[in-house]
C-alpha positions in Angstrom: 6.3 0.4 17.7 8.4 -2.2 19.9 11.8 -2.6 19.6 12.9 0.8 17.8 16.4 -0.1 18.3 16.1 -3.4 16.4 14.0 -2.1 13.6 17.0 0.7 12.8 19.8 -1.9 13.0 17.5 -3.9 10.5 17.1 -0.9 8.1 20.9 -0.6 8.3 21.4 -4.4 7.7 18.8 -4.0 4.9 21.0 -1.2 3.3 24.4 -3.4 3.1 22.2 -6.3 1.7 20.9 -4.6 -0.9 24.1 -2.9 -1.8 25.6 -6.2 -1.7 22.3 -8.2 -3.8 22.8 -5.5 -6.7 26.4 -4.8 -6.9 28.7 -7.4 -6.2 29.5 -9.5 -9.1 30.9 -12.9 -7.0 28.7 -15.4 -6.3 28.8 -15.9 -2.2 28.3 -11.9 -1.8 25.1 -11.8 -3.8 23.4 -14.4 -1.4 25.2 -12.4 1.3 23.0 -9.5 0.6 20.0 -11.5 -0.1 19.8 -13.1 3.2 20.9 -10.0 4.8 17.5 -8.6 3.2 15.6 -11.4 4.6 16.7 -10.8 8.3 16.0 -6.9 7.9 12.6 -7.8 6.8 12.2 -10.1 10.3 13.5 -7.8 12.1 11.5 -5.1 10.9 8.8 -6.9 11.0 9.1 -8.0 14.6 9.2 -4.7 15.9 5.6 -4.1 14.2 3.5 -6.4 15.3 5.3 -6.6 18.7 6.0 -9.9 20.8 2.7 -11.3 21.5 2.3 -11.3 18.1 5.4 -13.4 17.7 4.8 -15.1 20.6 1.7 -16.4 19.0 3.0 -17.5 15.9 5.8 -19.8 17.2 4.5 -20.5 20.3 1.6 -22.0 19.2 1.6 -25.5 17.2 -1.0 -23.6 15.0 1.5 -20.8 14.1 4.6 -23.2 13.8 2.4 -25.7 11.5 2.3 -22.3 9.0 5.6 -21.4 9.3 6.3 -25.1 8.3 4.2 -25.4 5.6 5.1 -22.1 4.2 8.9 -23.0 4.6 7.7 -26.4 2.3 5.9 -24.3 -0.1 9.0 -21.8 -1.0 11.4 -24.9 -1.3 8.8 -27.0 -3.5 8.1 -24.2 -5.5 12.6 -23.3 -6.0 12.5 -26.9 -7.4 10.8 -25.9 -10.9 12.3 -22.3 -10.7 15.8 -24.3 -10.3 15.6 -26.4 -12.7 14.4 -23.5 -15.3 15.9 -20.3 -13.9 13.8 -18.3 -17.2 10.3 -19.0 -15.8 11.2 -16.4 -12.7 10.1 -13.1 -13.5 6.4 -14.9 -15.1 6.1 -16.8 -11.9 6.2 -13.5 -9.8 4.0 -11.8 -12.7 1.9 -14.3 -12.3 1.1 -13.4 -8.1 2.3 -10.2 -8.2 -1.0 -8.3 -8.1 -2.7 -10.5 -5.4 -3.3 -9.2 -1.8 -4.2 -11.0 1.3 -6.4 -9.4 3.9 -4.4 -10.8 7.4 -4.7 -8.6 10.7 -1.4 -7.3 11.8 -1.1 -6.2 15.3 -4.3 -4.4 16.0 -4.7 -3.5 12.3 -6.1 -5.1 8.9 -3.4 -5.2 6.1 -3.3 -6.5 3.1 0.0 -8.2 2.0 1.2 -9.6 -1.0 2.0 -13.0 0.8 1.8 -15.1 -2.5 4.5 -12.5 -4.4 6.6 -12.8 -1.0 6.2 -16.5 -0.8 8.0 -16.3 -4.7 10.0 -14.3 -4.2 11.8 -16.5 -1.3 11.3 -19.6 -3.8 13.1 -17.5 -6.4 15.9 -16.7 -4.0 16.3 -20.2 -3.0 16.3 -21.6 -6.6 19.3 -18.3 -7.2 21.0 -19.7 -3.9 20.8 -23.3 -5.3 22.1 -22.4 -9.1 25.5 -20.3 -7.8 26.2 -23.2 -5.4 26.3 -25.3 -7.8 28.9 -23.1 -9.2 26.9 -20.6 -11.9 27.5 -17.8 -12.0 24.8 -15.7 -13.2 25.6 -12.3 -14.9 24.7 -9.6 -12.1 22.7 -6.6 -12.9 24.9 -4.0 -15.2 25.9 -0.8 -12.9 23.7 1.5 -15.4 21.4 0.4 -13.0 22.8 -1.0 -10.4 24.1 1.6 -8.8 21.3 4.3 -8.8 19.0 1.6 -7.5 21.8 1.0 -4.7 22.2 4.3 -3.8 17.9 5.3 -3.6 17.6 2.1 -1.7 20.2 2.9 0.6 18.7 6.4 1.2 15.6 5.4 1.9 17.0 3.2 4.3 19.0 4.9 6.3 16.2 7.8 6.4 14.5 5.7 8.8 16.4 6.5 10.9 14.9 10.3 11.2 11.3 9.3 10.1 8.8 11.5 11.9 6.9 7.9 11.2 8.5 4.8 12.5 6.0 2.4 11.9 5.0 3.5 8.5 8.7 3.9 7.6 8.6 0.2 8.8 5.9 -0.9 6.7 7.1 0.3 3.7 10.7 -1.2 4.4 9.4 -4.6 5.3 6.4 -5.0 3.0 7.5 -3.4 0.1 11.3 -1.9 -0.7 13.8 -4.7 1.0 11.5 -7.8 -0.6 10.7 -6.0 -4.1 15.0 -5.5 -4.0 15.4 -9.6 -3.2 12.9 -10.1 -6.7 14.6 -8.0 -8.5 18.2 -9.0 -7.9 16.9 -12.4 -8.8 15.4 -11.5 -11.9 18.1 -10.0 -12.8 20.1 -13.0 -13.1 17.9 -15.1 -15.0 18.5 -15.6 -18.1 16.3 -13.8 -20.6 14.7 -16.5 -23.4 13.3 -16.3 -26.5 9.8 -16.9 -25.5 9.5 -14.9 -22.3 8.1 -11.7 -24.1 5.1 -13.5 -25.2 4.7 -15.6 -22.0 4.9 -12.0 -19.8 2.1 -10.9 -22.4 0.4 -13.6 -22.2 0.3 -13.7 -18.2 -0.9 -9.7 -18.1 -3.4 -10.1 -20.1 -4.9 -13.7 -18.6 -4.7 -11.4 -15.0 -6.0 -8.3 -16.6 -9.0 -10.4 -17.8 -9.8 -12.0 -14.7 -9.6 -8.8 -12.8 -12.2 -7.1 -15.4 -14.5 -9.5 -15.7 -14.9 -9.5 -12.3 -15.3 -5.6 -12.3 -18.1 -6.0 -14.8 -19.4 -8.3 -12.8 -19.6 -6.2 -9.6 -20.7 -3.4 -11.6 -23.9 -5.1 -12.9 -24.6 -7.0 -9.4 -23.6 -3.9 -7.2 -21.4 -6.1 -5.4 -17.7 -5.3 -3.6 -15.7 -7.7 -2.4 -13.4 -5.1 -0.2 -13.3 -1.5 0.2 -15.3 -0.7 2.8 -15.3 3.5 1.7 -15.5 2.7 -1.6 -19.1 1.4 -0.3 -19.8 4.3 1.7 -19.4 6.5 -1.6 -21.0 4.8 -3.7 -24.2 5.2 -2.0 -23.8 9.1 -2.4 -23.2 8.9 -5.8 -25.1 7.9 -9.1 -22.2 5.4 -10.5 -21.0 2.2 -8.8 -17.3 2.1 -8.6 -15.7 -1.5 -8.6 -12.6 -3.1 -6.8 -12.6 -6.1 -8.8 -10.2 -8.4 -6.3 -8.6 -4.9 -5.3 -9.1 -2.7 -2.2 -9.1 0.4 -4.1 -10.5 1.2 -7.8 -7.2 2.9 -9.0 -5.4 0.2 -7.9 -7.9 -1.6 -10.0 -7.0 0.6 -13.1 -3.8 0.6 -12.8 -3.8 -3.4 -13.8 -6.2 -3.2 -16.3 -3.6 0.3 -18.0 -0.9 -1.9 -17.6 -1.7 -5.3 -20.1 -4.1 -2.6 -22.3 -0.3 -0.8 -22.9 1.2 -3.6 -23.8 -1.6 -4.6 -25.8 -1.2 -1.3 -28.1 2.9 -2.0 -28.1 1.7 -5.5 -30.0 -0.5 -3.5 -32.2 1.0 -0.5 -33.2 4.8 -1.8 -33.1 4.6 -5.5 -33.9 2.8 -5.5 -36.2 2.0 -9.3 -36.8 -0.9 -10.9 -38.7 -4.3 -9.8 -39.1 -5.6 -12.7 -36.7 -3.3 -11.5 -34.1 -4.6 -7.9 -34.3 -7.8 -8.7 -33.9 -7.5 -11.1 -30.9 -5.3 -8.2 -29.5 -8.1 -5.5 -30.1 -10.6 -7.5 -28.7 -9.0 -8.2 -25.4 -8.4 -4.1 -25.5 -11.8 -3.6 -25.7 -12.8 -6.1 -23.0 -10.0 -5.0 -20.6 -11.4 -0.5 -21.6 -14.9 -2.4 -20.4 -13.8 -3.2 -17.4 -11.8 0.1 -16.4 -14.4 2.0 -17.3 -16.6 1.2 -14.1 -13.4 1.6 -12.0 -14.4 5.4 -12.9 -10.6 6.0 -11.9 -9.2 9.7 -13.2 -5.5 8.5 -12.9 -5.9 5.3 -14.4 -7.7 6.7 -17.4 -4.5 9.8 -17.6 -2.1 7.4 -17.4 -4.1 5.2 -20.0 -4.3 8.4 -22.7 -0.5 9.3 -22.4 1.1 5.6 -22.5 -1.9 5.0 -25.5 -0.5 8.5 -27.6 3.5 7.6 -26.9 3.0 4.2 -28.4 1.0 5.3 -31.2 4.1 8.0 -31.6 6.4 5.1 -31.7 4.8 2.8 -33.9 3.8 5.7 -36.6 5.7 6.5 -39.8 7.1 10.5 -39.4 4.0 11.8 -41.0 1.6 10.2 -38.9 3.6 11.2 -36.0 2.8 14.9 -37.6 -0.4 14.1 -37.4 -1.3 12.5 -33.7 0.9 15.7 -32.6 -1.7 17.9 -33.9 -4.1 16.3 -32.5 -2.6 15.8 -29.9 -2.0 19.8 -29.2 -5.8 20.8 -30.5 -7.0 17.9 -27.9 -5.0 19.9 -24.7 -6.3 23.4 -26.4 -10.3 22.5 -26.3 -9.7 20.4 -22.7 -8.1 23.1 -21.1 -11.4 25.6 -22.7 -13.7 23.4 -21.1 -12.0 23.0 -18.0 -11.6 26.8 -17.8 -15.7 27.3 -18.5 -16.5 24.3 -15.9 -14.1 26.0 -13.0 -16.0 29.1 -13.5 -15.7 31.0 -9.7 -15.2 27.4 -7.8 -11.8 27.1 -5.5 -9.0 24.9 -6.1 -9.4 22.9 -3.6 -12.8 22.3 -4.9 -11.9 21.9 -8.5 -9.4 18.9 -7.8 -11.2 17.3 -5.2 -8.9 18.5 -2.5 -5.6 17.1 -4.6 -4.4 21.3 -4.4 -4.4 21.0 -0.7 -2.4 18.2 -0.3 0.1 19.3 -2.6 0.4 22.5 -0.2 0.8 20.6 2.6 3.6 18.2 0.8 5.3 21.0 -0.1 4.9 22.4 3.8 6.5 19.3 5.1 9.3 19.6 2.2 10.1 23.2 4.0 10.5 21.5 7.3 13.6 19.7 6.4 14.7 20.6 2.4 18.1 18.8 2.5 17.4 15.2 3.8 13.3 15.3 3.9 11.1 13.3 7.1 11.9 10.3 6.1 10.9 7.4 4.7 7.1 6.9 5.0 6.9 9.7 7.8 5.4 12.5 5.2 1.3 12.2 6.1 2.0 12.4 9.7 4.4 15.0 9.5 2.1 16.9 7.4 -0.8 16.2 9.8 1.4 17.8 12.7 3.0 21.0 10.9 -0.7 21.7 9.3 -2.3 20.4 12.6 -5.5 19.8 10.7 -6.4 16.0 10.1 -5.3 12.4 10.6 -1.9 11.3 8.6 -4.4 9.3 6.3 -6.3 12.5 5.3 -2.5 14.1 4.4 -0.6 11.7 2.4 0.0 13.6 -0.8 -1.1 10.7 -3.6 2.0 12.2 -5.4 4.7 9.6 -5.6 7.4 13.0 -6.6 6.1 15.1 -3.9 6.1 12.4 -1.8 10.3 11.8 -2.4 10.7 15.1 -2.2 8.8 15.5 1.5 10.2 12.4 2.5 13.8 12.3 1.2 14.8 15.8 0.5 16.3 17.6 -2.3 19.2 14.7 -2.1 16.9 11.6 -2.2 14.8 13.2 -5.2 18.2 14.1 -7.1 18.8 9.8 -6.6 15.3 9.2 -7.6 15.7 11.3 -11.3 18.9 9.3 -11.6 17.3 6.2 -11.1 14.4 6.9 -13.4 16.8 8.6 -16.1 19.0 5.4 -15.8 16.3 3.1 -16.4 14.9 5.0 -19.3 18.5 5.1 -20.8 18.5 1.2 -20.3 14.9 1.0 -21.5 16.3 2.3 -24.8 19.2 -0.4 -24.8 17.1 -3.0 -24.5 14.6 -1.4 -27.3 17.7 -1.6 -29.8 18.1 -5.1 -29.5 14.5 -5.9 -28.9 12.4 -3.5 -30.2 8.9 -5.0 -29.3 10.5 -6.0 -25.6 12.1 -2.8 -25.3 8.6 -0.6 -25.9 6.5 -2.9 -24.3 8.7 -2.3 -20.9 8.9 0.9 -21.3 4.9 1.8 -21.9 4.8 -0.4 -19.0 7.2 2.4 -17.0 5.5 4.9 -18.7 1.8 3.8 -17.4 3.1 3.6 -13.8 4.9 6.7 -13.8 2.3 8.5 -15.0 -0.4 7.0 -12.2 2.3 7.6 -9.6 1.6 11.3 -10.2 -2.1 11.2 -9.1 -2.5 7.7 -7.2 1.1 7.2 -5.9 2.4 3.8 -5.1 5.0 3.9 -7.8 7.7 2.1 -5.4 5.1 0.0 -3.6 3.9 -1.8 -6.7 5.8 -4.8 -7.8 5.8 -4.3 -11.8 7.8 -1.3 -10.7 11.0 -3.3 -9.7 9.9 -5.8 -12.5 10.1 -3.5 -15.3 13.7 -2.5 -13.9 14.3 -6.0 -13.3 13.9 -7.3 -16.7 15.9 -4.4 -18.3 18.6 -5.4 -16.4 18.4 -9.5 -17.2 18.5 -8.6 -20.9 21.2 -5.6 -20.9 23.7 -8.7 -18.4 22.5 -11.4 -20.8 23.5 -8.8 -23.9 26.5 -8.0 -22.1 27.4 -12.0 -21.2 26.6 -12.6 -25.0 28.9 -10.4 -26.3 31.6 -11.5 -24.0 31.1 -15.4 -25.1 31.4 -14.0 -28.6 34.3 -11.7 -27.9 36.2 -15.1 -26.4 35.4 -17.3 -29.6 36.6 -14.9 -31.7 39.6 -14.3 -29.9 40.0 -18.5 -29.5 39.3 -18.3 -32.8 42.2 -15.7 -34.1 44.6 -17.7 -32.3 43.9 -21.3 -33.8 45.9 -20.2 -37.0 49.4 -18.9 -35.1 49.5 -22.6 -32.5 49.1 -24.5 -36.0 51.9 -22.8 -37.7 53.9 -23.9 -34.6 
């Protein structure tokens, strides 16, 4: 990695801006921190794919000509997202999942350059409202300040990562932009309409993705993942990518729109016509994850599919599904016990055991403050001296925290989730059907995080949080406005008696 130097300053400066994107409540210090973020990312960036890299990018007419039209792209698109602040958080649902295969350095990557490309269009169009003297409510400290505080951890643990390029990648690719979307979803305004339009979006995207699944599945055809090629020729099922690298990642965006498909269902309630339509696009979306043949993605589907059913039954349903819920665990755990039989662990859970013992290994190292940020596989790899970092990333986003950060950055972590749960359950009060379908949406990705990881690195992560925090500041700015009126209100009789 070049420039070491640079890319901790640019963690550092990365750290103020986000502090200063998510707490400040003025209008010139929110932008502050915003283009503080975008300079970490260059920097950050330009230590990681070195200066002939750079060199070729705006040296060349070629690489300028991008530069320029992408520059072009991000100010047409702030134009729209301007003029109707609302549409933000749909426009980066709406690219959100999309990946671009570019080489970076000597290595292949694959970058969410449409979500980044929207995410400086939203930050422009942000820039452009509070200059013209807005003044958006900021996100409420309920979350606020635990999102500060993990993001500043994280930060500044790169500076003791035992992996400074893949505590670069995940700072540049993934934590300081996802912190620039969500400050600016955060302060846009939260309309009437948007719950349907986010639904809406999901589900269009979910569709896409599984008929394209169904369609690999029946042609034996992969668009990427090269070893998800090599195994399927040494086993009898075809897994699919759909537009994805990996077949979890797959399911995970075929769990997410089938969730809130259920929250419509079960806790809507609407007309028949509308239940229908919704159960057939849950059908067509189960198709399509089926032939991802992904473990985690079908967990994660049966736990966010048995709390909404919980939420949206009377109390003695909710006996009920409990029951079954309980007998269900009883007769898995029988079988599982009779399948085990005399095999190992390791053997049992496809080598998932050992990397848990070798997560937890690295968490021994250094207890208090962890191996920072992105530096537990190659840690691991060098305390267990046994494998490449690839072969000894944990696929555990909580083991992974608490490798990486420590007992102290895991503490920030429950706080943060806790705190968005809590806000989750605001929101839920006001807007019932907006409230659950955000949270099945948390619940989906927490529980895939457990077996797949990638919690932080997926975008619908900070958007969940994001939009819990547009409609607790709009609640908040709405009861201030009425607080004032009434107040204007209980006045008008005392300066007409005078």
């Amino acid at each position: 990695m070049e420039h070491a130097q640079l890319a901790e300053v640019a963690a550092l400066v990365g750290a103020l801006g986000a502090v200063l994107a998510l707490i400040t409540r003025g209008g010139i210090f929110p932008l502050t921190g915003l283009a503080l973020l975008g300079l970490a990312t260059g920097g950050l960036g330009w230590s990681l794919v070195g200066d002939d890299e750079i060199s070729l990018v705006f040296g060349d007419p070629q690489g300028v000509g991008l530069v320029a039209i992408g520059v072009a792209v991000a100010i047409a698109l702030a134009v729209p997202l301007a003029r109707n602040p609302t549409a933000v958080p749909v426009a980066l649902l709406a690219v959100a999942p999309f990946r671009v295969p570019i080489q970076l350095g000597k290595e292949e990557a694959f970058l969410l350059l449409p979500l980044y490309l929207v995410i400086a269009a939203a930050a422009l169009a942000l820039t452009y409202r509070i200059l013209r003297g807005e003044r958006p409510a900021p996100p409420p400290f309920l979350l606020a300040l635990p999102l500060a505080a993990f993001v500043t951890f994280v930060s500044t643990s790169f500076l003791w990562t035992w992996d400074e390029r893949a505590g670069g990648i995940e700072l540049a690719f993934f934590v300081f932009p996802f912190v620039a979307g969500l400050a600016t979803v955060a302060r846009s305004p939260v309309a009437s309409w948007l719950p349907r339009a986010l639904l809406v979006t999901l589900v269009a995207l979910g569709t896409v993705f599984a008929s394209i699944g169904i369609w690999q599945a029946h042609t034996r055809t992969l668009f990427f993942g090269r070893d998800v090629e090599v195994a399927n020729a040494y086993t009898s099922f075809f897994r699919v990518t759909s537009l994805f690298k990996d077949p979890s990642l797959y399911g995970r965006y075929l769990v997410v729109p089938i969730a809130v498909l259920l929250v419509a269902i079960l806790v809507r309630r609407g007309r028949a016509i509308d239940w229908i339509v919704a159960t057939g696009f849950v059908a067509f979306l189960f198709v399509g994850l089926f032939y991802s043949y992904s473990q985690s993605s079908f967990v994660a589907l049966f736990v966010v599919t048995f709390a909404v059913a919980i939420v949206g039954a009377d109390p003695r349903t909710r006996i009920v599904l409990l029951a079954c819920a309980l007998l269900a665990t009883l007769v898995a755990a029988g079988v599982a016990g009779a399948a085990i039989g005399g095999r190992s662990a390791k053997d049992v859970t496809s080598g998932r055991s050992r990397l848990v013992t070798v997560t937890l290994d690295t968490f021994q190292e250094r207890p208090f403050v962890g191996v920072g940020v992105g530096g537990q596989p190659r840690a691991s790899s060098e305390i267990v001296r046994k494998g490449s970092p690839s072969r000894n990333a944990s696929h555990t986003t909580p083991l992974t925290i608490l490798a990486e950060l420590g007992v102290v950055g895991f503490a920030i972590y429950a706080w943060l989730l806790a705190a968005t749960a809590w806000a989750l359950l605001l929101v839920s009060r006001r807007d019932r059907v907006f409230g659950v379908g955000l949270a099945a949406t948390l619940l989906a990705l927490v529980v895939h995080s457990l077996l797949y990881a990638g919690f932080f690195e997926d975008p619908l992560t900070w958007g969940v949080i994001g939009l819990a925090a547009a409609a607790l500041a709009g609640e908040q700015s709405s009861d201030v406005a009425e607080a004032a009126t009434n107040d204007t209100a209980s006045a008008a009789p005392e300066l007409l008696a005078h």
